[in-house]
MIVOVO-790796 format. One record per residue (C-alpha): z negated, y, x negated; residue number from 1; residue in one letter. Coordinates in steps of 0.02 Angstrom, whole numbers, plus 32768, in hexadecimal, padded with zeros to 4 digits. Example, Ala and Ser with C-alpha at 12.3 -4.5 7.8 and 13.67 -1.06 7.14 Angstrom:
ATOM   up north east lumkol kolza
ATOM 7E7A  7F1F 7D99      1     A
ATOM 7E9B  7FCB 7D54      2     S
***
This chain:
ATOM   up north east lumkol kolza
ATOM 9636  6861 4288      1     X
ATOM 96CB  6825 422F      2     X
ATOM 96E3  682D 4165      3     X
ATOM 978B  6851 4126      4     X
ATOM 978A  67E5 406C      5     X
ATOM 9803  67FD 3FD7      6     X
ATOM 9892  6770 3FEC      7     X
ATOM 98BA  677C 3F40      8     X
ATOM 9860  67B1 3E8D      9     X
ATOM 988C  684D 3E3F     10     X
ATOM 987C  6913 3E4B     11     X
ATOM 983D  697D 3EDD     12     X
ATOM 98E8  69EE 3EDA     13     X
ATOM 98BF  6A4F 3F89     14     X
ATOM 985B  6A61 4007     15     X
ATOM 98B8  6A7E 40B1     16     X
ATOM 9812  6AA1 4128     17     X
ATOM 9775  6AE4 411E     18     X
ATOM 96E5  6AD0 4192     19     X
ATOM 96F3  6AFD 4250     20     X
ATOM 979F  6ACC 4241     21     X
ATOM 97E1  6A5B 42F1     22     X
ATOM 9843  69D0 429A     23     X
ATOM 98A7  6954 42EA     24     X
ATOM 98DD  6890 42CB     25     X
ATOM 994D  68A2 4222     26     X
ATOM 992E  6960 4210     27     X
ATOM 9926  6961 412A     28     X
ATOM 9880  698A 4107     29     X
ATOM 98B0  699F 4037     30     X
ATOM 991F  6971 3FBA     31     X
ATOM 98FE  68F3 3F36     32     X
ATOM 9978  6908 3E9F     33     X
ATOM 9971  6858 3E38     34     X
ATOM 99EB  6830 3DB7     35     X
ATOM 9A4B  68CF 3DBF     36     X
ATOM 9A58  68A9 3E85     37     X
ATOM 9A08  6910 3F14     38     X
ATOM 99E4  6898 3F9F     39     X
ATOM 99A3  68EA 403F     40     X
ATOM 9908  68B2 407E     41     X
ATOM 98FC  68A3 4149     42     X
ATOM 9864  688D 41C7     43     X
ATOM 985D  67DB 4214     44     X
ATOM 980D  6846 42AA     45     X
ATOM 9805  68F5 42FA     46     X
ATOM 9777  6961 42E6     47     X
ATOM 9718  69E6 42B0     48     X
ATOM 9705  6A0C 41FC     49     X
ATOM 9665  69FF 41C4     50     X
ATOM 964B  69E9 411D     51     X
ATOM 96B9  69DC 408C     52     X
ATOM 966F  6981 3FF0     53     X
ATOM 96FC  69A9 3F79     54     X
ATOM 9747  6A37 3F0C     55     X
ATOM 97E3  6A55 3EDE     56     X
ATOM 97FF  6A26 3E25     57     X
ATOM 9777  6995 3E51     58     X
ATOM 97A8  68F0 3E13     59     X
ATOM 9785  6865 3EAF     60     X
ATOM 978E  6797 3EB3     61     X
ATOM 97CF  6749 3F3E     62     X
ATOM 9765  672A 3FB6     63     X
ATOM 96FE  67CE 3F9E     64     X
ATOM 96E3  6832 402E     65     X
ATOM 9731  68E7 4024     66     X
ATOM 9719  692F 40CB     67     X
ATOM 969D  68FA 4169     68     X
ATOM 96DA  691A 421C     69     X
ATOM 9678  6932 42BA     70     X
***
């Protein structure tokens, strides 16, 4: 299983998957929006969505894990 973590601190804009969704190396998996940015958030590997363990609105550190991939 991989974990794909927030790079950044900040807001939980969107949510580009949900689970059963095939995603592949650098597929964005959500949107952060941080400063009045929105910075993409992309899997490190490809997989099969899971789990996601954020909302949109959700406010996230970095580091936290938003999404888990099989």
């Amino acid at each position: 299983m991989a974990d794909v973590e927030a790079h950044i601190t900040g807001t939980v804009w969107k949510i580009e998957c949900k689970p059963g969704d095939v995603i592949a190396e650098g597929d964005t998996v959500a949107i952060l929006e941080s400063m009045k940015m929105e910075m993409p958030v992309e899997a490190e590997d490809a997989g099969t969505v899971k789990e996601i363990l954020c909302e949109e609105g959700q406010a996230v550190n970095e580091g936290d894990v938003l999404v888990v991939l099989e």
